[in-house]
GUMARKOL-309364 format. One record per residue: residue number from 1; residue in one letter; y, x, z of N, C-alpha, C in turn. Coordinates in steps of 0.001 Angstrom, whole numbers, plus 524288, in hexadecimal, padded with zeros to 5 digits. Example, Ala and Ser with C-alpha at 12.3 -4.5 7.8 and 13.67 -1.06 7.14 Angstrom:
BEGIN
 resi resn  n.yy  n.xx  n.zz ca.yy ca.xx ca.zz  c.yy  c.xx  c.zz
    1    a 7E9C6 83386 81E78 7EE6C 8300C 81E78 7F31C 83390 81E78
    2    s 7F736 83232 81BA8 7FBDC 83566 81BE4 8001E 83264 81EBE
# end
This chain:
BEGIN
 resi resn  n.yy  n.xx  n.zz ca.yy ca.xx ca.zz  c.yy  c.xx  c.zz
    1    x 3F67B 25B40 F3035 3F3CB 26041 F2FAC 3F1FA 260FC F2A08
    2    x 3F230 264F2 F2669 3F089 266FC F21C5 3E9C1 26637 F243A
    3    x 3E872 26490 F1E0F 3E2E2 262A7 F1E13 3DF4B 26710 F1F03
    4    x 3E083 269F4 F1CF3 3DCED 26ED0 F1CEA 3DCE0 27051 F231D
    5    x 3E020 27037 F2631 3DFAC 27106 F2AA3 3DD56 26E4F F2F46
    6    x 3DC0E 26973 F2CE3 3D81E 2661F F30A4 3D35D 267C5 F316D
    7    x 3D13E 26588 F37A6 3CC04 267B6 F3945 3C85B 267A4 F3617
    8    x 3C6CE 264D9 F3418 3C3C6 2633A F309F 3C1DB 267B0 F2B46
    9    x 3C77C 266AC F2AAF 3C7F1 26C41 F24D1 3C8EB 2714A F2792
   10    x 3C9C4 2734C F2BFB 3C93D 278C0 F2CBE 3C319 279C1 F2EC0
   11    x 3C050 273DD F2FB9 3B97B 27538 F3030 3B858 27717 F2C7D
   12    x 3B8D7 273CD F2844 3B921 27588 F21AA 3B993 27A06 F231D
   13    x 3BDE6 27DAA F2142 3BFF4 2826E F206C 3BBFD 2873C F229E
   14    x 3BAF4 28592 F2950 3B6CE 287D0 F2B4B 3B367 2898D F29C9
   15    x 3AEFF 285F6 F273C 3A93A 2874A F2611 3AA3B 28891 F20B7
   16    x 3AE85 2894B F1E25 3AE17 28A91 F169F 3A92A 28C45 F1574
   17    x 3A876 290E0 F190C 3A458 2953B F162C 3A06B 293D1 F19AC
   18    x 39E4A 28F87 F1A7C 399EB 29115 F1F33 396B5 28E7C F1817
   19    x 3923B 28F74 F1925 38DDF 29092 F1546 38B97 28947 F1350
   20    x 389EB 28778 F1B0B 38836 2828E F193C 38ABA 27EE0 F1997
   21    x 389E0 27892 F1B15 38B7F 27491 F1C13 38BCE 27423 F2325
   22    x 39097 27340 F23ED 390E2 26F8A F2A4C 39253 26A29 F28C7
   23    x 38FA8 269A8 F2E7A 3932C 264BB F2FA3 394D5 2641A F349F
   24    x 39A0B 260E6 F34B1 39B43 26140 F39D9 39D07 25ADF F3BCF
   25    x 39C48 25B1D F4083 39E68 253A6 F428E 3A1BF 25666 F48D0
   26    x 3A501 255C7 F4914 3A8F6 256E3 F4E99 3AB83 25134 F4F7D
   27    x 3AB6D 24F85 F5538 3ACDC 24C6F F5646 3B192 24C05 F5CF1
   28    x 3B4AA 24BE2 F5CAB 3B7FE 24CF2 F5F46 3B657 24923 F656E
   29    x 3B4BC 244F7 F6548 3B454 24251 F677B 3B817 23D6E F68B0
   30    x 3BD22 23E17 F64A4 3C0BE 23AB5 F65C1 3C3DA 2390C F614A
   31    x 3BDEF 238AE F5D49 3C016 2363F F58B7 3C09C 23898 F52ED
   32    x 3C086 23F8B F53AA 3C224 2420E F503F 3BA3F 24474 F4E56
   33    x 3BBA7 241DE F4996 3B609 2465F F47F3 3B731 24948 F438B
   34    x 3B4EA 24FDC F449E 3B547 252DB F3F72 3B04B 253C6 F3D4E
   35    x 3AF5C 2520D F38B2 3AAC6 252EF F3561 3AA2F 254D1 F3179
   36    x 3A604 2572A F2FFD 3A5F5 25ABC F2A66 39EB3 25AC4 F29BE
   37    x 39D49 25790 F24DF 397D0 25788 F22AC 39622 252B3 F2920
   38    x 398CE 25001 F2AF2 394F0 24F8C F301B 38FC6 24A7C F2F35
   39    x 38F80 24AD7 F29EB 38BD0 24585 F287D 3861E 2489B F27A3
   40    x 386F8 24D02 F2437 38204 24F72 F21A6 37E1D 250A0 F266F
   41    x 37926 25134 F2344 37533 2525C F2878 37418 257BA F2636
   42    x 37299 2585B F2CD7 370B9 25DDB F2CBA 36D93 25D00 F3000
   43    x 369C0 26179 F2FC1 36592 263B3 F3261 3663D 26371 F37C4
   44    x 36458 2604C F3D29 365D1 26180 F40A4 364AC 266EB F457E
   45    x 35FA7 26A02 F41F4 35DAB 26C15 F478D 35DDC 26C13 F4B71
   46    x 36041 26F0D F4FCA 35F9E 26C97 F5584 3632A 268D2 F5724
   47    x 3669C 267B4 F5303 36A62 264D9 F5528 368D7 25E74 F56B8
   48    x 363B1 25E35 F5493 36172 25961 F5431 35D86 258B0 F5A59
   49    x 35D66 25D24 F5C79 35B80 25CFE F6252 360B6 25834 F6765
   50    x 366F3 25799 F6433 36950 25469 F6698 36837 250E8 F66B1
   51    x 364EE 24DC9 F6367 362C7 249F6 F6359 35F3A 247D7 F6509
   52    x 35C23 24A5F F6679 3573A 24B62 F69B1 359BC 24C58 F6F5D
   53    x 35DAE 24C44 F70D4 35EDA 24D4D F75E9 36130 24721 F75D4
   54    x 36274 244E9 F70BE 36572 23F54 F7366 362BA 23C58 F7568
   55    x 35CF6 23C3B F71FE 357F4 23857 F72B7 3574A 2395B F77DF
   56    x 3553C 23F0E F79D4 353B5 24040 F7E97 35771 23DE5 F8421
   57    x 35CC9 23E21 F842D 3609B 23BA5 F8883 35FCF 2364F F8786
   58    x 35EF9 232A7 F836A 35ECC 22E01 F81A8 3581C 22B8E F8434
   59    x 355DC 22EFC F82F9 351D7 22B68 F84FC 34FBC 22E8A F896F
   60    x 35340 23107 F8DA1 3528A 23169 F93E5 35721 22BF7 F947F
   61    x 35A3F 22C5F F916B 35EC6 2274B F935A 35C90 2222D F93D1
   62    x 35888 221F2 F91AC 355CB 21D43 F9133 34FBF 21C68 F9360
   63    x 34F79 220FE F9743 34BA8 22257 F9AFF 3472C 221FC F971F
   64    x 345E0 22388 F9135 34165 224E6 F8F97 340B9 22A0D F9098
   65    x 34271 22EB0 F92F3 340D7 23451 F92B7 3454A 2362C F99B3
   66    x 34398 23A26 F9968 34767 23D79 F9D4C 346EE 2426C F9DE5
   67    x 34B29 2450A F9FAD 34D23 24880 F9E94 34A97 24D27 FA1C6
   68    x 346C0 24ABB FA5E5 3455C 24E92 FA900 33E50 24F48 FA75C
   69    x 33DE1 24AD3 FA4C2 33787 24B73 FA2FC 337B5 25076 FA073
   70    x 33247 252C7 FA085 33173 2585E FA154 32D40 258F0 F9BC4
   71    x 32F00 25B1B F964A 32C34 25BDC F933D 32812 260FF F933F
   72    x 324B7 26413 F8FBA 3238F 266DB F909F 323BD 26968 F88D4
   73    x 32480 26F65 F8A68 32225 27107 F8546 31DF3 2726C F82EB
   74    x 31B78 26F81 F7EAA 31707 27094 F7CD2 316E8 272C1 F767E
   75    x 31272 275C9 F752D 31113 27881 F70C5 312A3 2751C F6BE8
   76    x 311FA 26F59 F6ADD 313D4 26E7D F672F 31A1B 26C50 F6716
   77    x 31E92 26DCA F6A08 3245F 26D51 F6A35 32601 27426 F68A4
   78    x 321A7 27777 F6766 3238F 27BDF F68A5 326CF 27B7C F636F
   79    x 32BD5 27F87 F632E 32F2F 27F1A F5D95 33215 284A5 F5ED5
   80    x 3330D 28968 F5C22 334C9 28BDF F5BE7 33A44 28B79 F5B39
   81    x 33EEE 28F4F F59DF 3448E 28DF2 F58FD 3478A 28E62 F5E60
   82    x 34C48 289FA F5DC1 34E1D 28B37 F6308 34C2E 28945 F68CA
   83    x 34F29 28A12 F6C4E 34C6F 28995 F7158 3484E 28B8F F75C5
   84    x 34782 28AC1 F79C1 345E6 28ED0 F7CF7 34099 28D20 F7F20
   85    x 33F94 28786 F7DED 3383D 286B4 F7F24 33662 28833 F7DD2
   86    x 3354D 28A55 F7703 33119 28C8E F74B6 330F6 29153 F7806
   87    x 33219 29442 F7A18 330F1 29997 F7C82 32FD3 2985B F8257
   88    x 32CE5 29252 F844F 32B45 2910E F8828 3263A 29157 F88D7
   89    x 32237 2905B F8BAA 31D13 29097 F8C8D 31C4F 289B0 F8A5C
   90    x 31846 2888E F872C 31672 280FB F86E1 31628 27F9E F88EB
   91    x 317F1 27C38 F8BED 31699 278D7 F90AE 31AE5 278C6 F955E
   92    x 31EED 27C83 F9387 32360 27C1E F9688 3260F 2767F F9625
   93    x 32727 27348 F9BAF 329BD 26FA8 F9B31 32F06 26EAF F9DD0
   94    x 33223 26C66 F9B4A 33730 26C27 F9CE4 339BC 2655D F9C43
   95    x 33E05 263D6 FA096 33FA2 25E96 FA02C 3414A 25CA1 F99B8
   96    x 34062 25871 F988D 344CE 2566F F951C 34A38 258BD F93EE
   97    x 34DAC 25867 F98D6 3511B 25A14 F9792 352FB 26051 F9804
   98    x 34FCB 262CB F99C2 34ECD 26851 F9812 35048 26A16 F9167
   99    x 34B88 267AA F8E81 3492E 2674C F8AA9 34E53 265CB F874A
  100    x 35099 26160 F8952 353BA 25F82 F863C 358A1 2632C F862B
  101    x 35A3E 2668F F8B17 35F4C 26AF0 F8B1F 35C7E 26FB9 F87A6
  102    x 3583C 27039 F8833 35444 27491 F83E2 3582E 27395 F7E8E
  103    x 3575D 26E57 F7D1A 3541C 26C20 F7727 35C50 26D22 F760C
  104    x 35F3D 26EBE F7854 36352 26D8B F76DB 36811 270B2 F770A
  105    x 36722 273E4 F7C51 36A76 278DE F7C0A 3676D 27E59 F7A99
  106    x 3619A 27DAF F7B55 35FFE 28314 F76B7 35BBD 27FF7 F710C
  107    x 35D6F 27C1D F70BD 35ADC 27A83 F6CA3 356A3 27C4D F6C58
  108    x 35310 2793E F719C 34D5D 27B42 F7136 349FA 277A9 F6E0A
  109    x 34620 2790E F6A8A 343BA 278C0 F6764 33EF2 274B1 F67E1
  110    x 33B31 27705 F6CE0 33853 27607 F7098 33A12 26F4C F7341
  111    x 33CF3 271DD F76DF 33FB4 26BC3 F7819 341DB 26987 F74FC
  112    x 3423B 26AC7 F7145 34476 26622 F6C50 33EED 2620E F6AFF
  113    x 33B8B 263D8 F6B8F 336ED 2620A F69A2 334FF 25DA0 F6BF9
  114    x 33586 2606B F71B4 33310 25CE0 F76F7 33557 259DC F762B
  115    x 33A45 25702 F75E2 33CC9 2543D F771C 33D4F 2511E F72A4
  116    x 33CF8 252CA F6E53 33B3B 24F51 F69A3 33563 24B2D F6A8D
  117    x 331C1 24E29 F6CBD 32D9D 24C5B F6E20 32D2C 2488A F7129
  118    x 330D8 24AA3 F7652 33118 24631 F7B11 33579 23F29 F79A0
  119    x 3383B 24177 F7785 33BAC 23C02 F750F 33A3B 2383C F6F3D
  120    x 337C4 23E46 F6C3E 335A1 239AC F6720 337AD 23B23 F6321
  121    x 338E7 23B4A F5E85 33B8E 23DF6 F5A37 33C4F 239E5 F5906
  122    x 33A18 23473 F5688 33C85 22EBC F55E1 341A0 22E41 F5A15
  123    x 33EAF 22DA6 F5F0E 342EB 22B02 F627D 34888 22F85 F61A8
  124    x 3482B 2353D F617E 34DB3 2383B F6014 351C7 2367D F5AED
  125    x 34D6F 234AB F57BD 34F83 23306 F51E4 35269 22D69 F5287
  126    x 34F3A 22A73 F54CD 35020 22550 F5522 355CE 224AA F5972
  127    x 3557A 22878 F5C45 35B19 22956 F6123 3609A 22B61 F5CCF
  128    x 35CE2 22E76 F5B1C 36379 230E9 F5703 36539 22C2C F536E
  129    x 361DB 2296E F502E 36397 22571 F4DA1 366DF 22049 F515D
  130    x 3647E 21FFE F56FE 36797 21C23 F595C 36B66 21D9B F5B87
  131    x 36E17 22210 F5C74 3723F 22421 F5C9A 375E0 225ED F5920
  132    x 37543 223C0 F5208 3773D 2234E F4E60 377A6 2277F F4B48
  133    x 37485 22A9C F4AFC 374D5 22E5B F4938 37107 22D5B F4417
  134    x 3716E 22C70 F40E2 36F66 22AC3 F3B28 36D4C 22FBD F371D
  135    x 36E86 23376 F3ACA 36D3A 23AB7 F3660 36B8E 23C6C F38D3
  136    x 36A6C 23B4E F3D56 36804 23FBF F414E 35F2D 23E6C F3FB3
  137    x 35E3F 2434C F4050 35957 240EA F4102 356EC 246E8 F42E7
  138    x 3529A 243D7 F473E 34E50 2494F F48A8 34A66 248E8 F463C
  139    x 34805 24E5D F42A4 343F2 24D29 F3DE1 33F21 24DB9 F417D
  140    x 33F6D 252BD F44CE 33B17 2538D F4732 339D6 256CB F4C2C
  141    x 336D7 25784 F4DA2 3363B 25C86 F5378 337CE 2611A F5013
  142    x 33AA0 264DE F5210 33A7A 26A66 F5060 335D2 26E51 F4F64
  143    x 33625 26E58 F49F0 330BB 271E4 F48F1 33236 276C3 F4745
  144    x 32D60 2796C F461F 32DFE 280BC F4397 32FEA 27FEE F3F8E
  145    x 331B4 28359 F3DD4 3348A 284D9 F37B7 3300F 283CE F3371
  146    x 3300B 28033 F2FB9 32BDA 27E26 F2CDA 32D78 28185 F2710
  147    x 32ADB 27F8C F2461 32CA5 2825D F1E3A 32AD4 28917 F1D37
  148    x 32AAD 28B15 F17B6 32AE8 28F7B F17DF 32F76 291BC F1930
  149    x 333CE 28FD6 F1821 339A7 293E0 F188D 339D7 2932A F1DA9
  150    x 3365C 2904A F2343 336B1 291E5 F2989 33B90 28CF6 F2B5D
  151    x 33E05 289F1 F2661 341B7 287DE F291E 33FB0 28228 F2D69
  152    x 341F7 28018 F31CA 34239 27CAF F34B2 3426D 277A0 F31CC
  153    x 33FDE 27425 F3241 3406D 27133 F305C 344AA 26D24 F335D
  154    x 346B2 269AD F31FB 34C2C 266BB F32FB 34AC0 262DD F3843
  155    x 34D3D 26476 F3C1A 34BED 26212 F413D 34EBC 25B4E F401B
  156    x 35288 25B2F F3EDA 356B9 25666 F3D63 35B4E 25673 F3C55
  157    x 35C75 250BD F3A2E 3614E 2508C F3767 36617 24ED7 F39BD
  158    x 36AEA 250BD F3949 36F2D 24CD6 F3BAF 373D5 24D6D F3904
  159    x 3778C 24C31 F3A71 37D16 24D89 F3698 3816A 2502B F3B1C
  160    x 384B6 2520E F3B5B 38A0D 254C7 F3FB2 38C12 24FA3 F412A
  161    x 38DC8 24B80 F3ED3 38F0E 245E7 F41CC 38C01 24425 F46E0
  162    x 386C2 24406 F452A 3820D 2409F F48FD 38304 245B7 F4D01
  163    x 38165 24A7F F4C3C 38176 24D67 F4FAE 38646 24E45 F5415
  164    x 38C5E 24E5D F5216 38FB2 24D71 F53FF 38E24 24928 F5758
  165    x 38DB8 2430B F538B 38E44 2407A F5782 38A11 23F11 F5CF9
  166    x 386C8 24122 F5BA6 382AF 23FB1 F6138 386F5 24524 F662B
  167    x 38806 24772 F63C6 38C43 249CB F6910 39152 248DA F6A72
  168    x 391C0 243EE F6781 396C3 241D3 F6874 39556 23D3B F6B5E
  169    x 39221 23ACD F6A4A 38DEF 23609 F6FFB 38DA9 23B51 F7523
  170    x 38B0B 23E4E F73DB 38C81 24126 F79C3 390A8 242AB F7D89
  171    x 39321 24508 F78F2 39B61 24535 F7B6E 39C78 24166 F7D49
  172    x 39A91 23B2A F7AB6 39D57 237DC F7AEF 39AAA 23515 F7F14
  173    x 393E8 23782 F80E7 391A3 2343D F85CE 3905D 23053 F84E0
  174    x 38E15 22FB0 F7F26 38BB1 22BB0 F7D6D 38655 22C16 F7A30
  175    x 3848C 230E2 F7C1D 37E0D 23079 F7AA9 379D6 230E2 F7DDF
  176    x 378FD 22BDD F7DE7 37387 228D6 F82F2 37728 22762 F84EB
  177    x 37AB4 229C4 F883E 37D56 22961 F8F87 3818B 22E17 F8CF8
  178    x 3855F 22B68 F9154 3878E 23071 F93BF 385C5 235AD F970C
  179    x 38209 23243 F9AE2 37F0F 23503 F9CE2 37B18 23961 F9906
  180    x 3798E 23669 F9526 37703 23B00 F929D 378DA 23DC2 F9065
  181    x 37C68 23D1C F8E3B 3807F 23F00 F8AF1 382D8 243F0 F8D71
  182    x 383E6 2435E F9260 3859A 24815 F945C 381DD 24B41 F9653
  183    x 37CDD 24ADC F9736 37817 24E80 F9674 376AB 25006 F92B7
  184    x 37723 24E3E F8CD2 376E0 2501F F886A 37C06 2540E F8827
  185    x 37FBD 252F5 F8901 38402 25803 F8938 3835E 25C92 F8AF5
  186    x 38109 25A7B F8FE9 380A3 25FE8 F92B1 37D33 26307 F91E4
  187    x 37917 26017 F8EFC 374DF 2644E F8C43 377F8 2671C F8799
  188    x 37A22 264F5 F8549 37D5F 266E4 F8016 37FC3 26AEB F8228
  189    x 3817F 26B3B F8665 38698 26E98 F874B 38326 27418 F8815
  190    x 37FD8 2747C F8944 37D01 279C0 F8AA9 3778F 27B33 F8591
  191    x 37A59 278F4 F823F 37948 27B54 F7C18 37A97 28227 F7B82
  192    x 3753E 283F8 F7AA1 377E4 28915 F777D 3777E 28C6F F72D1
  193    x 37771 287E2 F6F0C 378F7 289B4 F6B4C 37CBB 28509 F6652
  194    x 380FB 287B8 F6813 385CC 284A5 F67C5 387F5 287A1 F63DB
  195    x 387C5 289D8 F60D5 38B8E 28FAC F603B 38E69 28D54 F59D7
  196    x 38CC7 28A2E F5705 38EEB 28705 F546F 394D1 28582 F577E
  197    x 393CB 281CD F59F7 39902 27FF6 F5D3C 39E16 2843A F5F70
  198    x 39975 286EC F6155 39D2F 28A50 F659A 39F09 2902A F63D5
  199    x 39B57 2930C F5E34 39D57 297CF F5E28 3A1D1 29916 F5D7A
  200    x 3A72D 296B6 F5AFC 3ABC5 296A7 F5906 3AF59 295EA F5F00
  201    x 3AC75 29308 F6306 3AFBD 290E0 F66EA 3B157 294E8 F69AA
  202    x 3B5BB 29587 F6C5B 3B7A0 2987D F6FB5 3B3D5 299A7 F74E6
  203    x 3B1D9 29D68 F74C0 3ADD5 29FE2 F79E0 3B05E 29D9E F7FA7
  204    x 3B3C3 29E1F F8011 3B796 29D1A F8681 3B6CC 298A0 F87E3
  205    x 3B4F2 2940B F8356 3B4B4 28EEE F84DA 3B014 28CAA F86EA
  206    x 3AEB5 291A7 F82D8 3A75E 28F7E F8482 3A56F 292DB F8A2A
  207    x 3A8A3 2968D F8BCB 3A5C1 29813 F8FBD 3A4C1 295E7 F95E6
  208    x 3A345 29268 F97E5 3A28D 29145 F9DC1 3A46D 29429 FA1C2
  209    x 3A486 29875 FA0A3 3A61F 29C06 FA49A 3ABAF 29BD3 FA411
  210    x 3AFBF 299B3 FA06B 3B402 299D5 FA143 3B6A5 29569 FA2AD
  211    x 3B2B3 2923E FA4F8 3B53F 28C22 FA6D9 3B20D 28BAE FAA07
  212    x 3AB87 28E2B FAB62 3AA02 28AD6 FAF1A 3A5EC 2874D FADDF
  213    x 3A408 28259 FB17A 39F90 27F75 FAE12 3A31F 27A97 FACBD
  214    x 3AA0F 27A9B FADAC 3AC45 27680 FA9E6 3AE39 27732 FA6AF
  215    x 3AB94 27A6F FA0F6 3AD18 27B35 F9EAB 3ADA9 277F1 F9A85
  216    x 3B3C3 27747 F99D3 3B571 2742A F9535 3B52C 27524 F905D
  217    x 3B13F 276DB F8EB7 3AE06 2773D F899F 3A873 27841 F87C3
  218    x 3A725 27490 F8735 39EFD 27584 F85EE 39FD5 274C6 F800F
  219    x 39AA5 27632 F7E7D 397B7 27408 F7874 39222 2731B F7B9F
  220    x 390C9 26D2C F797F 38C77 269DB F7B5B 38AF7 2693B F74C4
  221    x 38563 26CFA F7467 38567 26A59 F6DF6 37EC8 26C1A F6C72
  222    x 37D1A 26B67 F68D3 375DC 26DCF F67DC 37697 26EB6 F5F54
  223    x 375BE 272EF F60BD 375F0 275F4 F5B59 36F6F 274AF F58AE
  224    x 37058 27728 F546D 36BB8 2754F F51C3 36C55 27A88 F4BBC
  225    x 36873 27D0A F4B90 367B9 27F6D F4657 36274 28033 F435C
  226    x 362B2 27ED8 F3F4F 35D04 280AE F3B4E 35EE2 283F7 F36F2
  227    x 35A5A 2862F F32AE 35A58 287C5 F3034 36151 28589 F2C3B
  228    x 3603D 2813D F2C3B 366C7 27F1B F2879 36993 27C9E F2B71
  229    x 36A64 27D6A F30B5 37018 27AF0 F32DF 36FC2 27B71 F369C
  230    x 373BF 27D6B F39D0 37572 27DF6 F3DEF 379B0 27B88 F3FC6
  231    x 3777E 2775E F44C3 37BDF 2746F F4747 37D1D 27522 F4D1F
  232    x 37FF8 27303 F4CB3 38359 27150 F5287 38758 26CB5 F536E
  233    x 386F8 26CF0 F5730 38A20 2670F F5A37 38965 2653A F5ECE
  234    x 38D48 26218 F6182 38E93 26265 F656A 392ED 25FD3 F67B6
  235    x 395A2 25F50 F6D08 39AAE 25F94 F708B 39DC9 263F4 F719E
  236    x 3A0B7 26411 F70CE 3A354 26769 F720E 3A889 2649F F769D
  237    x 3A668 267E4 F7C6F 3A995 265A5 F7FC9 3B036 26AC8 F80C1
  238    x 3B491 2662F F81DC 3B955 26925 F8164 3BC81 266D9 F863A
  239    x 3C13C 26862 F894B 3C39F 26716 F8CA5 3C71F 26120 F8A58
  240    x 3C678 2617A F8531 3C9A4 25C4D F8243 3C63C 25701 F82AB
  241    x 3BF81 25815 F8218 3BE88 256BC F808C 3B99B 258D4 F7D65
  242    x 3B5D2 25404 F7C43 3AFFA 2573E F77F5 3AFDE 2543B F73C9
  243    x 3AE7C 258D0 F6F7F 3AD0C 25855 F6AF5 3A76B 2585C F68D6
  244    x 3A745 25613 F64B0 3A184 2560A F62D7 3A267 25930 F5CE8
  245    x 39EB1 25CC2 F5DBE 39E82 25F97 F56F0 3978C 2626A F5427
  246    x 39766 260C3 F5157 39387 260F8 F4D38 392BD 26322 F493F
  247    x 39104 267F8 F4906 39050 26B92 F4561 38AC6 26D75 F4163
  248    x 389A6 26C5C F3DF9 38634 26BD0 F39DE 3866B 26FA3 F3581
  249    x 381ED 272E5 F33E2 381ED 27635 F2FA6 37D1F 276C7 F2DC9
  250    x 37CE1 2775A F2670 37845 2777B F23A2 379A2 27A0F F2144
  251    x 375BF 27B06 F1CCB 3760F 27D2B F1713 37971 28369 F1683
  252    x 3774F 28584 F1AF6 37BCD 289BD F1B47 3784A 28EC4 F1A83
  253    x 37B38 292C9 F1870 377F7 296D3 F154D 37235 2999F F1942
  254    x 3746E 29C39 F1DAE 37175 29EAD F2154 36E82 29BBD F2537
  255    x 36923 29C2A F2615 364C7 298BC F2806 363C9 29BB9 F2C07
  256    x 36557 2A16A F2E7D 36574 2A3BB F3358 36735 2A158 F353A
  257    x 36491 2A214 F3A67 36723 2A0C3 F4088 36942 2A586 F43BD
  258    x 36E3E 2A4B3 F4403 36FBC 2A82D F4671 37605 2A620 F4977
  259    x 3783F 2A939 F4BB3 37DAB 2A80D F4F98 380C1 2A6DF F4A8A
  260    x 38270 2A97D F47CF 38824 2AA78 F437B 385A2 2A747 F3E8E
  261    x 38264 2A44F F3E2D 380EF 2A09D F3B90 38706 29D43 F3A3C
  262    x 386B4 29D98 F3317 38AB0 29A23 F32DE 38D08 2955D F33F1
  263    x 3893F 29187 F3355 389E0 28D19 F3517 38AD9 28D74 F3C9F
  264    x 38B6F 29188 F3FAC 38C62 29289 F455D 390EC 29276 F44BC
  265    x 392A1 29653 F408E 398AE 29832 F4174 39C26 29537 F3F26
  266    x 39C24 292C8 F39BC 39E86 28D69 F38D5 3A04E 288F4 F3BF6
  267    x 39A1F 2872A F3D27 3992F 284C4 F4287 39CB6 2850E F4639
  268    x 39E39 2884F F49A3 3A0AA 28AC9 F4CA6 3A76F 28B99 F4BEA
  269    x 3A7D0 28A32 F47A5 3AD01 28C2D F4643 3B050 285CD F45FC
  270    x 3ACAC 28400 F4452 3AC06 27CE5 F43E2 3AE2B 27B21 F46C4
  271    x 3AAB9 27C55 F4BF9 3AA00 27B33 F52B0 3AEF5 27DF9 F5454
  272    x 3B210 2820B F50C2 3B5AB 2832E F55A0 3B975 2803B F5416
  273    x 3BA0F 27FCB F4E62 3C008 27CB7 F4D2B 3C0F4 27800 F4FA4
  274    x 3BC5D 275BB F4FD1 3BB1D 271CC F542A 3BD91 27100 F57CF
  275    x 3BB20 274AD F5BAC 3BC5A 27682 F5FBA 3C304 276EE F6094
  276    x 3C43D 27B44 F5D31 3CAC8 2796B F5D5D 3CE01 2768C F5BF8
  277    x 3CC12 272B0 F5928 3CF7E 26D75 F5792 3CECC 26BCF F5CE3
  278    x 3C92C 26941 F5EB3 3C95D 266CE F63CA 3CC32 2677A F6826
  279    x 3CC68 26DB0 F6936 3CFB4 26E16 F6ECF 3D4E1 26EA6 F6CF8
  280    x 3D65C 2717B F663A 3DCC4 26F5B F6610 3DE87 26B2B F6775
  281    x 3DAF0 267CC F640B 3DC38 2621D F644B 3DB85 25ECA F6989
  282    x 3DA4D 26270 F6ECF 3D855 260E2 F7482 3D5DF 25B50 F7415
  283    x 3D1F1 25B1D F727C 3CD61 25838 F70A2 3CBAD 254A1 F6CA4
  284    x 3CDF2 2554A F6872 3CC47 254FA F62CD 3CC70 25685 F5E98
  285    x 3C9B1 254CF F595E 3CBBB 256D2 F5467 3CF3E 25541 F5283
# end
């Protein structure tokens, strides 16, 4: 194949004009990895709530916590941004694992907190490092926008590798358990805000209604955006076969939040070439 035409270099070609830096880590599951920047760190914002979900299955696996103990919300977890507790009454309480499908398919804010609280911010830090992850780090609970310019201050750090790979221990049914592993999926899978991954993808695939509830194609994944980067990552399940892909962006001109955000549509375009190498290739790169 002419060089210029490899996956790799038509990612290249892709983002020419996108403004900032990505990075990306895709992993086929069977050997093939495509990468681009996947060492540099970036900012994790919510994407760093996956981590906080590993600690949490890890230490019910080890009968220090469970899933049905019943937290409650109080005045000082309150945190504005995303998610749907803050617009609850104080004192509303909900299970663990409530909290934990909260903290992950609407990236609630609120339950991000609790659950920082209830497991420990050492013991989350100290879990990511024993699961080898050497860049990852949680700085702190989610607070208000500090500073005069209103910006957020930096929830944590990670790189598109580490992030890839803690969802490639899940594909692969090797983080905590299998058993947990596939409860961590299934929370992933009813993520909604995916749109990194999925806007480029063909609509017909993603719809349920055209297969049913066996449908041979999900995105299981937890996005993350701040003021300088907007990520995503995830599984991506296929009739071949699942993939793992990891998408990372900084330093990019526009600090709105909005749908047509560049780093979305790059993003997205990323995720589809992806996408069609994989099912050309009926399950790899």
């Amino acid at each position: 194949m002419h060089e210029e035409f490899k996956l790799e270099r038509r990612i290249e070609r892709e983002i020419m004009s996108f403004s900032g830096l990505m990075g990306l880590y895709a992993d086929d599951l069977k050997g093939r990895v495509v990468e681009m920047n996947a060492d540099v760190e970036f900012e994790t914002a919510s994407t760093i709530k996956s981590f906080v979900l590993a600690e949490l299955f890890r230490q019910v696996h080890d009968g220090k916590k469970s899933l049905s103990d019943r937290l409650a919300f109080t005045e000082e977890n309150f945190i504005s941004g995303s998610g749907v507790l803050k617009s609850l009454e104080t004192g509303t309480e909900l299970s663990v694992k409530n909290l934990a499908t909260l903290m992950i398919i609407v990236s609630d804010n609120v339950a991000t907190n609790i659950l920082i609280d209830y497991l420990g911010l050492e013991q989350i830090n100290r879990n990511i490092g024993r699961l080898g992850f050497e860049r990852t780090k949680l700085f702190r609970k989610i607070a208000d926008s500090g500073g005069e310019d209103g910006a957020w201050p930096p929830l944590g750090v990670t790189t598109p590798r580490e992030y890839g790979r803690l969802f490639a221990m899940i594909a692969r049914e090797e983080l905590v358990s299998p058993e947990a592993s596939r409860a961590m999926l299934d929370i992933y899978r009813k993520q909604h805000y995916n749109g990194t991954l999925t806007d480029s993808l063909p609509p017909y695939y993603l719809d349920e209604d055209n297969f049913g509830k066996e449908a041979p194609l999900y995105i299981a994944s937890k996005s993350g955006s701040m003021d300088n980067c907007r990520n995503d990552g995830g599984i991506v399940g296929t009739p071949f076969g699942s993939y793992v892909i990891a998408i990372f962006t900084k330093d990019f001109r526009d600090r709105q939040y909005h749908r047509g955000h560049e780093s979305q549509v790059y993003g997205a375009r990323v995720s589809r070439l992806l996408f069609d190498q994989y099912l050309a290739r009926e399950g790899d790169f």
